[in-house]
N, C-alpha and C positions, 0 to 999 in steps of 0.2 A: 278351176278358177285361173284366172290370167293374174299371174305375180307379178310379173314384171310392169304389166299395165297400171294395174292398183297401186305399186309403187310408182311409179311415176306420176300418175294423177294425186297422191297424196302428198307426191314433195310442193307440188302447189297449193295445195290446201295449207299445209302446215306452213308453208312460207308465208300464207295470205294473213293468217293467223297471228304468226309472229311478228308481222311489218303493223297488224291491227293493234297490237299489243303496241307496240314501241309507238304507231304515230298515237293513240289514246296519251299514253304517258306523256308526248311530249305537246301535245295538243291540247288539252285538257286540265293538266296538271300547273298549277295549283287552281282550285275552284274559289270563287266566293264565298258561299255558303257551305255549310256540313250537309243538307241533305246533298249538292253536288257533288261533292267529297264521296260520299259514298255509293252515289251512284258512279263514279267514276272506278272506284275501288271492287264493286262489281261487275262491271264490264271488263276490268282486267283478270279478276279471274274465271269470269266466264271464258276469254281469249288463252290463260293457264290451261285450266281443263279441256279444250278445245288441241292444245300445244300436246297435251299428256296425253290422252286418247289418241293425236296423231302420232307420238313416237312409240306407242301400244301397236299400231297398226304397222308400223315399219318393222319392229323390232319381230312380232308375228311372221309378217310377209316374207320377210329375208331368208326368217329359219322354215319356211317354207318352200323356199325356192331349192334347200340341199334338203332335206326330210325325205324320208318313206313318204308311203302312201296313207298308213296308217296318222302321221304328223300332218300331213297336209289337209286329210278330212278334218282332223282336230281342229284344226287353224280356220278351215273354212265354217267351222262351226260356231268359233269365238270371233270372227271377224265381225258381223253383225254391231255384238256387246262394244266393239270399240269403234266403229265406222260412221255409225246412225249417233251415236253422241256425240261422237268427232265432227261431223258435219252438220248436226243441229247447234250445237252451242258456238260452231263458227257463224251460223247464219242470224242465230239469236245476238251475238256481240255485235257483228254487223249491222243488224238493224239498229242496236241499241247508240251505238257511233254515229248512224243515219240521225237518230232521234235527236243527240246530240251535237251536229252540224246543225242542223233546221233550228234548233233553239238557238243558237249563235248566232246564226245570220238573220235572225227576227229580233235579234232583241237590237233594243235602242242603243245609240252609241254612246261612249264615253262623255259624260259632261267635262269642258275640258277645267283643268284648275287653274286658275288664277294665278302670276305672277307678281308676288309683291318684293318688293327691293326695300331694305332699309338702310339706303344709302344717305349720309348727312352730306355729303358732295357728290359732285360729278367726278372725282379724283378717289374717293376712296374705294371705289367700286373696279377700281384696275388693279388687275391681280400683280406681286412682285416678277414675275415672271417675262410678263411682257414688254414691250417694249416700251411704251407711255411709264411702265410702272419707275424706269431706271433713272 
């Protein structure tokens, strides 16, 4: 098996992972609704478990690269257990982000609110600060 190669295709996966994680958070967060909430709170840790199974495959890989022969068949053997999850539950978060951009960008806009003033002059609505106010 190529170490060096796997790790290097995994520092982008897991990076992909982690930038999924951070823009969800900050995209997302806070939702309207509770069922949004928790789909939101799902997808993040689908993008954790995705994060954990890639630093699984690093932490493997590396002690692979100094190991026997006897450690490296090992490693190739448990590589699998951590790869095919690591890379399904990045693609499952992924779509699930996909799912959640399309509902954003369908849904109706903001009704805007209303501006009401309860001003009894035209004078008392100038803040002390400025310069009408002195």
């Amino acid at each position: 098996m190529e170490w060096k190669s796997l790790i290097e295709f995994n520092k982008y996966t897991v990076a992909l992972a982690a930038v999924g994680f951070a823009y969800t958070l900050e995209k997302f967060v806070p939702m309207p609704t509770a069922e949004e909430r928790w789909f939101v709170v799902l997808i993040l840790c689908t993008f954790l478990l995705s994060l954990i199974f890639g630093i699984l495959i690093f932490a493997t890989a590396t002690t692979a690269l100094s190991a026997d022969e006897d450690a490296k068949t090992d490693a190739e053997k448990r590589m699998p257990w951590f790869g095919i999850p690591h890379l399904v539950l990045l693609g499952v978060a992924m779509l699930a982000v996909g799912v959640m951009l399309i509902l954003r960008v369908l849904a109706d806009p903001p009704k805007p609110v209303p501006v009401a003033c309860c001003c009894a002059s035209a004078t008392a609505c100038v803040s002390p600060a400025s310069p009408a106010g002195k």
